[in-house]
N, C-alpha and C positions, 0 to 999 in steps of 0.2 A: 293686234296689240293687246296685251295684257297687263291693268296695271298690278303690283305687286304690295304689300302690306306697305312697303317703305314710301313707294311713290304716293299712297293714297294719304298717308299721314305728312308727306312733305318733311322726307327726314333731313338729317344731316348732308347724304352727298346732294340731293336735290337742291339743298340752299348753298351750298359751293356752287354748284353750276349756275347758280343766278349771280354770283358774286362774281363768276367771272364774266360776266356780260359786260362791256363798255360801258361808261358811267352815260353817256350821253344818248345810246341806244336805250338806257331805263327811264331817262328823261323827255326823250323823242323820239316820233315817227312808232307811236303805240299804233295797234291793232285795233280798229275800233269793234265792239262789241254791243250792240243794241241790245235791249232786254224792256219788253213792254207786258206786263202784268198786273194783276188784281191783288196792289198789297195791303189795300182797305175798302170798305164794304163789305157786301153782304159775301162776298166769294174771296175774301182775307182768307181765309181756312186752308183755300187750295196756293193762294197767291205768294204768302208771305214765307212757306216753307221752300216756296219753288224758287222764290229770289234769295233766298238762305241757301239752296242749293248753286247756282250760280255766281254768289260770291266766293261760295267752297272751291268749284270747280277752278275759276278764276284765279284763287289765290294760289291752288297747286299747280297749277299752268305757269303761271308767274314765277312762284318758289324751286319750278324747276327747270328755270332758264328762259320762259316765256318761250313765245313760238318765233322761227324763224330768226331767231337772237331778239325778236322783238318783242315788249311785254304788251298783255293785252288789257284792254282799258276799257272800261264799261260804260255805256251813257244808260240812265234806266229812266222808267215813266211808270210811275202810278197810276192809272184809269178808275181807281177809286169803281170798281166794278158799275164804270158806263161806258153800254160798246161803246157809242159816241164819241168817246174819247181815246178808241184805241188806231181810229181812223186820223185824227188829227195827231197823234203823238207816232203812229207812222209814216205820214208826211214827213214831220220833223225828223224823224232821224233818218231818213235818204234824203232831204235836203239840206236840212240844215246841217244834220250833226254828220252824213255821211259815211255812216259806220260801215263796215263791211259782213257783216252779218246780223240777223236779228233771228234773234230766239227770243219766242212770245204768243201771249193768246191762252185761254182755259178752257172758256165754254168753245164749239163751233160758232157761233154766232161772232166771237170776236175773232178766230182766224178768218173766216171770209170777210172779216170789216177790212182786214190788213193785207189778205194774199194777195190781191190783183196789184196794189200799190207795190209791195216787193217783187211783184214779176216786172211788173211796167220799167222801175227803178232797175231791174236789173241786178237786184240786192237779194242776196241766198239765207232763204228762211227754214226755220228751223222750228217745227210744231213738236212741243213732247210730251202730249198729254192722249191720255183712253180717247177714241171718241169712235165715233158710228161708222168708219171707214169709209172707199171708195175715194179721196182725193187723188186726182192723176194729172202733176204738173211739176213737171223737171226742176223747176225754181224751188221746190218743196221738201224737207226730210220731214219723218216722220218717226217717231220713236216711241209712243204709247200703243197699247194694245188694243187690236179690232176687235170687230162681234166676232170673227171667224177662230180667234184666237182664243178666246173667252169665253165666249156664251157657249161655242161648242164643247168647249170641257164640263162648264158649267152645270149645262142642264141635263146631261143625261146620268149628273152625279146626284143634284137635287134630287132629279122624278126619282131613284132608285132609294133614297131617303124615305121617300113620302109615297108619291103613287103616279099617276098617268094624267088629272084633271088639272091644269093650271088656269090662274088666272094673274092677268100683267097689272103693272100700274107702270104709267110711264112719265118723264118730264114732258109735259108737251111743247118743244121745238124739236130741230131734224135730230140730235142726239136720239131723244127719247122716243120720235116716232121711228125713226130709223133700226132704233137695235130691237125694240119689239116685233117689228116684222122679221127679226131674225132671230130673238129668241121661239117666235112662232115656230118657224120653220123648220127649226131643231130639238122644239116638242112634237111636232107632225112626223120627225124625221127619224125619232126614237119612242112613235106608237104613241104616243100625248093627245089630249085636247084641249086646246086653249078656249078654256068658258066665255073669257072676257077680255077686252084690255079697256082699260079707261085711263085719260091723259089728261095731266095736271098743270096748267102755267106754273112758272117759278116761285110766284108769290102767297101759293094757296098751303094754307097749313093747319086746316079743319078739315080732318078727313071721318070724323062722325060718321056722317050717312054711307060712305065708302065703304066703310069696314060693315054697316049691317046688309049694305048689296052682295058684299063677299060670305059673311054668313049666311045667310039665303041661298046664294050658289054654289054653299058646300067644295069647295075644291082639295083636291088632294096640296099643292103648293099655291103658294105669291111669289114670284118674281119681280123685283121692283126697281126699274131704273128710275131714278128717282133722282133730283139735285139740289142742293143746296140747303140752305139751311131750316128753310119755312118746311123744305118737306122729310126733313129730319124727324118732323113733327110725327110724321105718320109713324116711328115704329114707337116708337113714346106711346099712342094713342093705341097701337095695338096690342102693347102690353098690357096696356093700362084695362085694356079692356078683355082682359082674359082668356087672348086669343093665340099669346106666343107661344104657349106648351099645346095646341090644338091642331094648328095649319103652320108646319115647316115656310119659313119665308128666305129666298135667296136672293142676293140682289146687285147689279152689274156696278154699283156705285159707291156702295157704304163702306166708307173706312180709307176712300183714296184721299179725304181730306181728314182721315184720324178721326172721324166719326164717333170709332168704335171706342175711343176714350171718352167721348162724350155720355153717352149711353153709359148706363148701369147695367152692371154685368146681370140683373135681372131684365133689364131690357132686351140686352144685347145677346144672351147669351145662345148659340146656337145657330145665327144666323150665316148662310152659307152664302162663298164669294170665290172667286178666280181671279188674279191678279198677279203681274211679277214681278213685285215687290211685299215683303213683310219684314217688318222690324225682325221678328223672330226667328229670320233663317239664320244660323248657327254655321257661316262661311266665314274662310278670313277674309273673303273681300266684305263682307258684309260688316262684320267685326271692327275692323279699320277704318270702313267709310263710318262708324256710328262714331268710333272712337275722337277721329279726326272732326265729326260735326259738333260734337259735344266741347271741343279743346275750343273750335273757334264762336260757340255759342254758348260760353258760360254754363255748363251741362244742358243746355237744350237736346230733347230728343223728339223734334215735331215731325222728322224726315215721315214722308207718307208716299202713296204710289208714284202721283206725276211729279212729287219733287226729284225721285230716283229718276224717274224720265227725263225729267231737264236738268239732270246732273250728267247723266247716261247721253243725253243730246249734245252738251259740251264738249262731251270727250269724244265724240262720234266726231265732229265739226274739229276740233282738232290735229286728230290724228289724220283729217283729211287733208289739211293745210301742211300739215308733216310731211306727208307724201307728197302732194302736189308741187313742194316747195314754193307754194305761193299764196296769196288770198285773193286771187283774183276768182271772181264765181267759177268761170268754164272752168278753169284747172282746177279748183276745189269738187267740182262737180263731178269732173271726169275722175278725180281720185277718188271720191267715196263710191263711184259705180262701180267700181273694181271688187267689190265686196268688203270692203273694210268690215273689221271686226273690233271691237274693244270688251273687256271686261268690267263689268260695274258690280254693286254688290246685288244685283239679285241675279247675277251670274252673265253670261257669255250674251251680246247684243252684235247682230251684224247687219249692215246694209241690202236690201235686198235692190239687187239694181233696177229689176224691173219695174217696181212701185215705189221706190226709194221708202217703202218700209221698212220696220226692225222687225228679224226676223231673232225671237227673245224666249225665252221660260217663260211656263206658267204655273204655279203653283195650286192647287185647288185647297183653301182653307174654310175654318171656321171659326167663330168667334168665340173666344172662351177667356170672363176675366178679364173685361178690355185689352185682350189680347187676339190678335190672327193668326190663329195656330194652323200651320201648315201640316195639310190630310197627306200631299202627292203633289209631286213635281212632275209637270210635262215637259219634258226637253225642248227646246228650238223646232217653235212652233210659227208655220209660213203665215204671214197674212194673206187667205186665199180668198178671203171675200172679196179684195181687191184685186189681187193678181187675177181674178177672171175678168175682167173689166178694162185693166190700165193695163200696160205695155210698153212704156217712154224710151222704151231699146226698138221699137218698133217704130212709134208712131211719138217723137220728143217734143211736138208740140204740143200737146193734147194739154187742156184746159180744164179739166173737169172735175166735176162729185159725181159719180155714178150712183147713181140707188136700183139695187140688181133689182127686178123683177123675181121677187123670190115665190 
């Protein structure tokens, strides 16, 4: 499936075809839609665009005939960024509210509060955010980009920037200890040495003495998977400290919650990133979707990477209900294994059946001017970190997070 300028704006023929839906089909027997996300607290940043995307998504579904003649109808939950609450508001929606799908969750830590309760339930989840890869469970899509995806474009575009010495700084949960062992792997694996890595809880955002261990160890880059907002602090602190025209810093994270408008373009500027999504790609599906976000958000332009993912995740879950002509999980399931494809705006997204990954673009950018200015586009790129690992054509029970042995 490809949507098209008109479908993504919700033109004209799109809102006939909702018109001609039975008045009592728009009134009853809606689709139900879960959606459990961080749209206050400290992870607002990443939350509040992705539920902006969602309502987007939503409303062009709707506006163009809803699915199955049925219009889809949303239950949503704020978690106020405490896992604790994504476990209880996933309960509620496979029991109480009963929806038939749910798309949700930011960090890792909040999709494993909720997967096992949507396998249990029987309820088809839908994860669309970056994260450290290896999940392998049939109940599961997946639409944000891996380390295999990423990091491997990433880091052998940095070192060639700067030089062969790197040194990490990471989030310290499985995000952040997970993808440094693979950006490791893929500085070892393009001639590198990784000097150091050091891991940071969520809440720390005095990186002082950090940055004088890294001068001491002289390295040629920084790499920094880094989250949230306290460790936003750290590139602030390194400019600050007259380090950012010195040591090139690249980093798996910054700018998927718009970061890089936060930042001063003397802060920001320079700093390298792989991701597939940027405001700045110059497509008409991109074009459209900014246009269309903008129409239904009073010129809002907050869209950032995992809001494209869980806009990108709707229409993947969609178009699989399209095919399957139904909502029920197995036949939704069994149609998007078929390799379903859809177009979003950071270009072409397909299912891959084996890991029920997206197999997506990556673009390698740079910051310039609170802007991510796109260096080179990677075409449709495998999630291979996983696909070594998971297999659910094989073996469609498997339960797991793999963390390769790298």
């Amino acid at each position: 499936m490809s949507l098209n300028r008109r479908e993504l704006l919700g033109g004209a023929a799109a809102l006939t075809t909702a018109s001609m839906l039975p008045r009592a089909a728009l009134a009853a027997d809606a689709i139900k839609l879960g959606s459990i996300l961080d749209t206050s607290g400290i992870f607002d940043a990443y939350g509040k665009p992705m539920d902006q995307a969602t309502k987007l998504a939503v409303k062009q579904i709707n506006d163009a005939g809803g699915l199955l003649g049925r219009p889809v109808e949303v239950a949503a939950y704020d978690t106020q960024s405490d896992m604790a609450l994504y476990s209880q508001y996933g309960q509620q929606l496979t029991r109480q509210d009963k929806v038939d799908v749910v798309h949700g969750g930011i960090l890792s830590a909040s999709r494993e509060a909720i997967r096992q309760t949507m396998r249990k339930s029987k309820t088809l989840y839908f994860y669309n955010v970056l994260y450290e890869g290896g999940v392998c469970d049939r109940n599961i899509f997946i639409n944000g980009v891996t380390p295999a995806q990423q990091v491997e474009a990433l880091v052998p575009y940095a070192m060639s920037k700067s030089g062969k010495k790197v040194y990490i700084l990471a989030a310290d949960y499985n995000y952040g200890q997970i993808t440094a062992r693979w950006i490791e792997k893929f500085v070892n694996d393009n001639g590198g040495e990784v000097l150091s890595t050091d891991f940071f809880p969520l809440d720390v955002s005095d990186f002082g003495s950090t940055i004088a261990k890294i001068q001491t160890a002289a390295p040629d880059l920084v790499i920094a998977p880094l989250v949230g907002g306290a460790h936003l602090s750290f590139f602030r602190q390194w400019a600050a400290a007259g380090m950012k025209d010195k040591i090139p810093l690249a980093s798996t994270t910054l700018g998927v919650g718009n970061e890089h408008k936060v930042l001063t373009p003397e802060e920001g500027n320079g700093i390298m990133c792989a991701y597939n999504y940027s405001q700045e790609l110059d497509t008409p599906e991109n074009n459209a979707f900014k246009e269309a976000w903008a129409a239904m958000f009073d010129g809002d332009q907050s869209m950032h990477e995992i809001a494209v993912s869980q806009y990108n995740g709707l229409l993947t879950w969609a178009e699989g209900v399209r095919k399957a002509g139904s909502v029920e999980r197995d036949a939704v399931i069994e149609a998007l294994e078929t390799g379903i494809s859809i177009t979003g705006p950071a270009g072409k997204v397909t299912v891959d059946p084996k890991t029920h990954h997206a197999v997506l673009d990556v673009h390698l950018m740079e910051m310039q001017d609170q802007q991510m200015k796109v260096i080179e586009t990677l075409p449709q790129r495998q999630p291979i970190d996983t696909q070594a690992v998971c297999d659910l054509s094989a073996n469609p029970d498997d339960n797991t997070q793999y963390e390769i042995d790298i």
